[in-house]
C-alpha positions, 0 to 999 in steps of 0.5 A: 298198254302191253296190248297196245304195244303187241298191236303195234308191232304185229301191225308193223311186221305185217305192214313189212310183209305185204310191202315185201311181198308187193315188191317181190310180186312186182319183180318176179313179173317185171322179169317174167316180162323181161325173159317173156319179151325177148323169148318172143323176139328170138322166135318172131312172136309179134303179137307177144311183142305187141302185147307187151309194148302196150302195157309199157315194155321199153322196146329198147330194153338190152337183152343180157348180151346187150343187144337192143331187141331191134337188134336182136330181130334182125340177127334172129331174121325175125322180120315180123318183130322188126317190122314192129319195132321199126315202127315203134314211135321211140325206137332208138335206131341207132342202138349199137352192140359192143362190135359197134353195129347197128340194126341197118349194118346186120341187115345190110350183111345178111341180106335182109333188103326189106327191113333195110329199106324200112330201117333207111324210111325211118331215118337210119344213119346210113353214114355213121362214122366207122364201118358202115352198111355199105361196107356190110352190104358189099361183103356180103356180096348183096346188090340189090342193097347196095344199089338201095344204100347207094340211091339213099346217098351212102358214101361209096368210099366210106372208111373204116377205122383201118381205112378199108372201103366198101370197094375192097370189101367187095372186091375180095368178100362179094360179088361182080356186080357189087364191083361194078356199082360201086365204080360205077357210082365213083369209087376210087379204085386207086384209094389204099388202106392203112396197110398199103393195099387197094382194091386191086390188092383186096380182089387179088389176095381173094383170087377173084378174077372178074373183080381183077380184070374190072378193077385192072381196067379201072387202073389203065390210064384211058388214051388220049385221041391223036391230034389233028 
């Protein structure tokens, strides 16, 4: 009986350790994977990435700043990870940092036309509420992506929470060109923020002359053709 008793319990402490030993196996892996997957990312390794979303890594995993991994590529200019991840059949697109930005507006902002365009061909929320890419593409100063966001039917005098349109941005943070598009497509030059200030304003505090002078001439009130 004693025997018996020892038997068992020995039983029992072993099937405790292997179960223990499983677990502690499973989560060193799991976080292997988790340090291994995002090391890829930051350094472009598509073929880890890939490799690690066949064995069933969740590509939308936060990494520790709470940045998706899409995110993360597209801050990192690691195009061949992005390019992967846009692709992947349950990326969530619209993932968001705590500033409230998504994959499209940090593409928009560093000038990363390709992937915006890949973003915009996945079905990215060009018009999300708030800060949007046309306000990111504007600052920066990128034209060829305004003029793409614009084509997708970005709204060219999208807000922000303090009422700042992308037509200020550019007129004080981006280019000429941007300036010109962006009125070109509609832009309301006289539209004001809720400090008070429009996008004359905004050229003006940036010391801009070629963005005063186009949006001056916006202002003019255009002259009436004499009567016959």
């Amino acid at each position: 009986m004693n025997f018996l008793i020892i038997y068992m319990k020995k039983s029992f402490l072993s099937y405790v350790f292997i179960g223990f030993f499983t677990f502690f196996c499973a989560f060193s892996a799991q976080a292997s994977s988790y340090d291994n997957f995002f090391k890829a990312v930051k350094s472009d390794d598509v073929l880890s990435v890939h490799r690690l979303l066949s064995i069933g890594f969740d590509a939308n995993t936060l990494d520790p700043q709470k940045r998706s991994a899409l995110m993360l590529a597209v801050a990192e200019k690691s195009v061949k990870v992005a390019s992967l991840l846009i692709s992947s059949l349950n990326i969530d697109l619209e993932a968001m940092n705590s500033a409230g930005e998504n994959a499209l507006m940090l593409a928009s902002l560093s000038g990363q036309e390709n992937i915006v365009r890949q973003l915009i061909d996945r079905g990215a929320d060009i018009n999300k509420p708030g800060w949007t890419a046309l306000h990111y593409a504007a600052s920066g100063g990128h034209d060829a992506i305004v003029r793409l966001l614009l084509v997708h039917h970005a709204y060219v005098d999208a807000e922000s929470p303090n009422g700042s349109t992308p037509l200020m941005l550019a007129a004080r943070y981006g280019s000429t060109v941007s300036v010109k598009l962006l009125l070109q497509e509609g832009a309301q030059a006289g539209q004001k923020n809720q400090q008070g200030l429009n996008a004359l304003d905004f050229a003006k505090l940036g010391e801009r002359p070629d963005a005063i002078a186009l949006l001056g001439a916006a202002f003019k009130p255009q002259t009436l053709a004499p009567s016959r």
